[in-house]
DSSP file (Angstrom, degrees, kcal/mol; ACC not computed):
  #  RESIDUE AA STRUCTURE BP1 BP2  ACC     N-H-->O    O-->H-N    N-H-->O    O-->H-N    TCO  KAPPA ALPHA  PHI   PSI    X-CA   Y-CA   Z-CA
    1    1 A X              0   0    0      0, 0.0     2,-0.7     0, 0.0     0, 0.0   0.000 360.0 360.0 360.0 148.4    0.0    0.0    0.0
    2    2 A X        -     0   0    0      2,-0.0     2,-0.8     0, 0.0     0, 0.0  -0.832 360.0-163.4-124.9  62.6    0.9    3.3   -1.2
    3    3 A X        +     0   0    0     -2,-0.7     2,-0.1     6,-0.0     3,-0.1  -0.779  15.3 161.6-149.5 161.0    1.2    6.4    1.3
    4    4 A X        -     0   0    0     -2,-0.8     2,-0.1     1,-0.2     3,-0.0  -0.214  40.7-107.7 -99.7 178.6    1.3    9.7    1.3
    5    5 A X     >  -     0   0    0     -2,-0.1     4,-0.6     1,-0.1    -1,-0.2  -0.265  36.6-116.3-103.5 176.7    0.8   12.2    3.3
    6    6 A X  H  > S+     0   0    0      2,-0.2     4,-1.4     1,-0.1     5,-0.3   0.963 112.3  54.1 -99.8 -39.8   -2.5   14.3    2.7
    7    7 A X  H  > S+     0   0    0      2,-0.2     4,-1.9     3,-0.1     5,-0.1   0.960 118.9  44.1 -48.9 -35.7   -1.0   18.2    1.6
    8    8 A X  H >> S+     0   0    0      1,-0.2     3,-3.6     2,-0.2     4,-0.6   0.836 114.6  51.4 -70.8 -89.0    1.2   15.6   -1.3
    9    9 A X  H >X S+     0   0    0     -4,-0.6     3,-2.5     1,-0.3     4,-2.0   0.454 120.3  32.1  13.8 -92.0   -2.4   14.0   -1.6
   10   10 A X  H 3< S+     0   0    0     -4,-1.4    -1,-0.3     1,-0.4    -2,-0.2   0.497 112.9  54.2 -44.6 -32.7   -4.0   17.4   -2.3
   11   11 A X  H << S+     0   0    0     -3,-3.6    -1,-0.4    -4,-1.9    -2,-0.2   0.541 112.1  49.1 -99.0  -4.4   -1.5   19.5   -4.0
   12   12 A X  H X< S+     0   0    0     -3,-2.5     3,-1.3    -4,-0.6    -2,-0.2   0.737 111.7  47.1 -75.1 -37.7   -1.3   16.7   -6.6
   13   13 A X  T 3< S+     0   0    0     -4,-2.0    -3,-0.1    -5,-0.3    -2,-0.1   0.434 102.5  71.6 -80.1  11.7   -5.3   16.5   -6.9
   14   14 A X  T 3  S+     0   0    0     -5,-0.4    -1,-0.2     1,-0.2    -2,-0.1   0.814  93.6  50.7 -69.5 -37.9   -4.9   20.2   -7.2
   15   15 A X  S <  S+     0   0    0     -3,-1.3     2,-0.3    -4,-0.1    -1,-0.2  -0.010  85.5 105.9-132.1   6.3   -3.5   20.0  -10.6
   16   16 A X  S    S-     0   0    0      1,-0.3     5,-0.1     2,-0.1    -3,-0.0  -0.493  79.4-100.2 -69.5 144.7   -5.9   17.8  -12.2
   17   17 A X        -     0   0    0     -2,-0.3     4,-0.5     3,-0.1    -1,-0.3  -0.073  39.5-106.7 -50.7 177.8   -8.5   19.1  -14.7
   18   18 A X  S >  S+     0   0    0      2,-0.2     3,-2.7     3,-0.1     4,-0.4   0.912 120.3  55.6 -66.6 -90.2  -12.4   19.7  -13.3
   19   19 A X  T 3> S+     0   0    0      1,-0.3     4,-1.6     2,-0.2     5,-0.3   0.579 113.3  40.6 -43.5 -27.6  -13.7   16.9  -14.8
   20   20 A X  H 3> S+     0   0    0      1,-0.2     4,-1.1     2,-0.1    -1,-0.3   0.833 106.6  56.2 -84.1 -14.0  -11.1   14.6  -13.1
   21   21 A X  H <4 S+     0   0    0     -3,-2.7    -2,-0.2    -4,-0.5    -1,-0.2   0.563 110.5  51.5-103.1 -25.3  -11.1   16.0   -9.9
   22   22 A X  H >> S+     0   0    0     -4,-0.4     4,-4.7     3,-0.2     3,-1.3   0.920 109.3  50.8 -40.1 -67.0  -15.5   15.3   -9.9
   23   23 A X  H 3X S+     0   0    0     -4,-1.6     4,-2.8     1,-0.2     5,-0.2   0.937 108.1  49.6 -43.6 -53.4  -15.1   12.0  -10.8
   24   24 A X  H 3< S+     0   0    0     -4,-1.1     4,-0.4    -5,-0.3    -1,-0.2   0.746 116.0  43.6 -51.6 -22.3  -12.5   11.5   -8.0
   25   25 A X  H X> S+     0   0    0     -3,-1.3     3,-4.8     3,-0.2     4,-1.9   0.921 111.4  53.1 -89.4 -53.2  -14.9   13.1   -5.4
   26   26 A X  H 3X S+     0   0    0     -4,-4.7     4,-3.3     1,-0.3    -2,-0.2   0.777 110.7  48.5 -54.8 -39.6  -17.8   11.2   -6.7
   27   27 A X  H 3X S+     0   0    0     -4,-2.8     4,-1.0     2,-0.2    -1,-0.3   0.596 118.3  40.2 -66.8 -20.3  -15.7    7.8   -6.3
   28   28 A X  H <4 S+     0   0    0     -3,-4.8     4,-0.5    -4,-0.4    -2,-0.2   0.852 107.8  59.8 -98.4 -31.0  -14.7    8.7   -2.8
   29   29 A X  H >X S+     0   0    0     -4,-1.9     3,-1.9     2,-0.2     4,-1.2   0.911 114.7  39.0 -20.5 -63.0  -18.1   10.0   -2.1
   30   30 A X  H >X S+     0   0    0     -4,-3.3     3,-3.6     1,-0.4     4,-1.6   0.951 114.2  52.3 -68.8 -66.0  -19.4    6.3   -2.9
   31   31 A X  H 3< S+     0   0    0     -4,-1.0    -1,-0.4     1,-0.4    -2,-0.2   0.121 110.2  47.6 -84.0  17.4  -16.8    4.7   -1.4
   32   32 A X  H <> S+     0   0    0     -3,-1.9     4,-1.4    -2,-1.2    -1,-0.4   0.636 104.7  54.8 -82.2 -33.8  -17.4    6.6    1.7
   33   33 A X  H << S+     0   0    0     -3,-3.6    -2,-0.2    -4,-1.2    -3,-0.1   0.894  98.3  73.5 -89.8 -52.2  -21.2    6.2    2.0
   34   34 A X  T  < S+     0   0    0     -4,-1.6    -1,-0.2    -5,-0.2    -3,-0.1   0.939 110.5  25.7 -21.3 -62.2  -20.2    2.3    1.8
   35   35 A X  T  4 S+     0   0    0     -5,-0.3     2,-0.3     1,-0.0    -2,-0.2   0.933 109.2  67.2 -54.3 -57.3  -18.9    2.6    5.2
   36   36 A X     <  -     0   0    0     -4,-1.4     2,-0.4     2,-0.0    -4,-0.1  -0.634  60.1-162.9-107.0 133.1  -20.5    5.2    7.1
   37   37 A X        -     0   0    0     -2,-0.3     2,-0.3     3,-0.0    -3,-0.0  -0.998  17.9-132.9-128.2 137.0  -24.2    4.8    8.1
   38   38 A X        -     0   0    0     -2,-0.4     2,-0.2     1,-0.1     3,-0.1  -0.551  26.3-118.5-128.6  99.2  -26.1    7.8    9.1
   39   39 A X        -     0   0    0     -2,-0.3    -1,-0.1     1,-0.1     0, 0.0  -0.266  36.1-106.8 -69.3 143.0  -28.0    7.0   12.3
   40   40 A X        -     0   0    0     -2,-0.2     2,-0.8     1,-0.1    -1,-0.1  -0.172  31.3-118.6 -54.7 137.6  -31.9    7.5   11.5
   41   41 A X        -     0   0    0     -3,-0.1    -1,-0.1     1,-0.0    -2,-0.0  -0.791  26.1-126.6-103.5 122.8  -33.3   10.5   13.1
   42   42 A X        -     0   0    0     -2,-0.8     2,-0.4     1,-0.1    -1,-0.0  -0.112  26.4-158.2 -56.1 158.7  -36.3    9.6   15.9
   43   43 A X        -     0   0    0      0, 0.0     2,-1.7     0, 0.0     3,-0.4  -0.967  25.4-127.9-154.9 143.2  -39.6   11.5   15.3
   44   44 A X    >>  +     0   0    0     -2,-0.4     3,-2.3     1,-0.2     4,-1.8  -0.429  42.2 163.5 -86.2  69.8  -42.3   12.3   17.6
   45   45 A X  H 3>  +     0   0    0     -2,-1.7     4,-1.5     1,-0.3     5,-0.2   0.893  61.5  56.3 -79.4 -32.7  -44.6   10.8   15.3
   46   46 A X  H 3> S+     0   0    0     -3,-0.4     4,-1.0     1,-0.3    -1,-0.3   0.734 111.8  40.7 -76.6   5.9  -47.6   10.5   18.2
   47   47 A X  H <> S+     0   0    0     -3,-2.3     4,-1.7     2,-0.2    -1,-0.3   0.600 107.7  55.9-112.0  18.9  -47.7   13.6   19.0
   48   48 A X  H  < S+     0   0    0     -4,-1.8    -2,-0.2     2,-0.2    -3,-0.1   0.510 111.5  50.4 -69.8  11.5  -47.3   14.8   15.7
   49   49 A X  H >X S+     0   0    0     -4,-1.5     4,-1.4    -5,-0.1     3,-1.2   0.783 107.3  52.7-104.4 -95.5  -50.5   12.5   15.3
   50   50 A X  H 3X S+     0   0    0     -4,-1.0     4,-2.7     1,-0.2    -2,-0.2   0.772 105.1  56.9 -18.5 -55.0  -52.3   14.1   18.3
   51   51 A X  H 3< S+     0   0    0     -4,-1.7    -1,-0.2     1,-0.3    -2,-0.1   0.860 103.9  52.7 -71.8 -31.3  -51.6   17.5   16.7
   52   52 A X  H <4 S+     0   0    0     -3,-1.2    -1,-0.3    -5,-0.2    -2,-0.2   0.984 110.6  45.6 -73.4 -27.6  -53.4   16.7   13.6
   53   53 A X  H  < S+     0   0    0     -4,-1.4    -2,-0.2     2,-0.0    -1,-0.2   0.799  84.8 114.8 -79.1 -12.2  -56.4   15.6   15.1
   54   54 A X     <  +     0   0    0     -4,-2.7     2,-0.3    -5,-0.4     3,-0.1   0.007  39.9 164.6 -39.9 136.3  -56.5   18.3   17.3
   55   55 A X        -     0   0    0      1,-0.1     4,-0.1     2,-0.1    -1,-0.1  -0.960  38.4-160.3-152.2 148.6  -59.7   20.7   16.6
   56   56 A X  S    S+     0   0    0     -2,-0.3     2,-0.2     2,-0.1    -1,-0.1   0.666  74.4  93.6-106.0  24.2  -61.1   23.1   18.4
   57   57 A X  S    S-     0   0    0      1,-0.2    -2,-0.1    -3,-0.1     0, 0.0  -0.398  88.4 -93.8 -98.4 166.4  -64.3   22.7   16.3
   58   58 A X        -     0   0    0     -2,-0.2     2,-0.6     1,-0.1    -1,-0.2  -0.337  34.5-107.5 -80.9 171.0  -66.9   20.2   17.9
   59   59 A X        -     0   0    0     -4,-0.1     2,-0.2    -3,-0.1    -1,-0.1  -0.673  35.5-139.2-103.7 119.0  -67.1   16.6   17.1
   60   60 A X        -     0   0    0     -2,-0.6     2,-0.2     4,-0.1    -1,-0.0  -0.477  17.6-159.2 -86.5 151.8  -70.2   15.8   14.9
   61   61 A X    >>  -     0   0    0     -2,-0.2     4,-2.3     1,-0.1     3,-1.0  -0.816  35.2 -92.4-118.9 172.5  -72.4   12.7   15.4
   62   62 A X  T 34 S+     0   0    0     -2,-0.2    -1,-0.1     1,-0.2     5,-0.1   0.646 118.4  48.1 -27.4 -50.2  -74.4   11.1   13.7
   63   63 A X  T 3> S+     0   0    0      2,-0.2     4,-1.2     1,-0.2    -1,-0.2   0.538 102.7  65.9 -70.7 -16.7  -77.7   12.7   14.4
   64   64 A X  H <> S+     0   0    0     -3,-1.0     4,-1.5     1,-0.3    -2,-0.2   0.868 112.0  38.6-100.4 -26.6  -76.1   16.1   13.8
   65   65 A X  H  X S+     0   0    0     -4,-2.3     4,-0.8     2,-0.2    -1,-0.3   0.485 104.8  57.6 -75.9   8.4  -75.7   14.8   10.0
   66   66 A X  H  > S+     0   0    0     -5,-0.2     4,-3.3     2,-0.2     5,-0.3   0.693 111.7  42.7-100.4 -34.1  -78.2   13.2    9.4
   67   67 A X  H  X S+     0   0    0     -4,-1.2     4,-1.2     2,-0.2     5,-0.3   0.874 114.1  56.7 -84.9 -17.4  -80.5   16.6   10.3
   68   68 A X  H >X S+     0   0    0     -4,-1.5     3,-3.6     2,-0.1     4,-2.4   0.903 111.5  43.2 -58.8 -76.1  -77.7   18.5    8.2
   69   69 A X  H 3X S+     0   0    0     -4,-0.8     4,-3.5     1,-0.3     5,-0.4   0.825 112.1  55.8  -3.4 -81.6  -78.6   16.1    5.2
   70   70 A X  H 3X S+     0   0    0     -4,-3.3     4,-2.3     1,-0.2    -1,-0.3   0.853 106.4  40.3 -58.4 -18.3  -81.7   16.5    5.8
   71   71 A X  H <X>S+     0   0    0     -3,-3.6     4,-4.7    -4,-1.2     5,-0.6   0.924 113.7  59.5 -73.0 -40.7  -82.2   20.3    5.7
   72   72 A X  H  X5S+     0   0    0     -4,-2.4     4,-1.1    -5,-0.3    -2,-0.2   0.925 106.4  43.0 -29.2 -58.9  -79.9   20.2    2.7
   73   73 A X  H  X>S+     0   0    0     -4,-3.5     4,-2.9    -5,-0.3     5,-0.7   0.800 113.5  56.6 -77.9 -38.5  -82.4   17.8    0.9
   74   74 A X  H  <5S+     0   0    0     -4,-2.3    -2,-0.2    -5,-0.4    -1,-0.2   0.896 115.3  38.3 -48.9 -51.4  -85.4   20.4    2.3
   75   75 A X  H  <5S+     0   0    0     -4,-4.7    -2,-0.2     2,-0.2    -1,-0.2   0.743 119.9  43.4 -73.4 -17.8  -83.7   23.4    0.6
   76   76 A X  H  <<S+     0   0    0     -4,-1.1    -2,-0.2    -5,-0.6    -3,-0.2   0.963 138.6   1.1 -92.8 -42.8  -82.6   21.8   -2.3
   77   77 A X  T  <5S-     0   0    0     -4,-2.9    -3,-0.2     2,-0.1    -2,-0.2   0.297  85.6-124.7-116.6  13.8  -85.9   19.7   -3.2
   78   78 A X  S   <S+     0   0    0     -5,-0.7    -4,-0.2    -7,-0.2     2,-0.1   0.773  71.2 116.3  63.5  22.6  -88.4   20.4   -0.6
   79   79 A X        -     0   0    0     -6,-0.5     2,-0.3     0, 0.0    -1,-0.1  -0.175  45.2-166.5-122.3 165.0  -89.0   17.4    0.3
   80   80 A X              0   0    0     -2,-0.1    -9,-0.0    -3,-0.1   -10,-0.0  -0.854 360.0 360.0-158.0 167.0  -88.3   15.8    4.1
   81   81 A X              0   0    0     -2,-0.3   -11,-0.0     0, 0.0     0, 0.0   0.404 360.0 360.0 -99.4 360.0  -88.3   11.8    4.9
């Protein structure tokens, strides 16, 4: 195995074109990602769950649609069941 020291490293990849000096990051880029794993970031998914159901509008039942429906159906044909 081969080494150098990193300024020789650096001042030699200094003196490369752009396009060669991409490739070379993209190829340590992979061959970094290979290695290192990125621990998963926790989320506070219940109470972000709580916060969507939050309302501070009231909770309808049944009965309180069924007499919306029906007025609906009163205005719209004039009719009731």
């Amino acid at each position: 195995m081969i080494e150098m020291d990193y300024e020789t490293t650096l001042q030699g990849v200094r003196q490369w074109s752009l396009p060669m000096r991409v490739n070379f990051m993209q190829d340590m880029l992979s061959m970094i990602s290979s290695e290192v794993t990125l621990p998963r970031q926790k989320r506070d998914t219940y109470s972000q769950a709580l916060g969507l159901a939050a309302s501070d509008d009231i909770i309808w039942t049944d009965e309180m649609v069924d007499l919306v429906i029906q007025e609906e159906r009163m205005k719209k044909y004039g009719l009731g069941e």
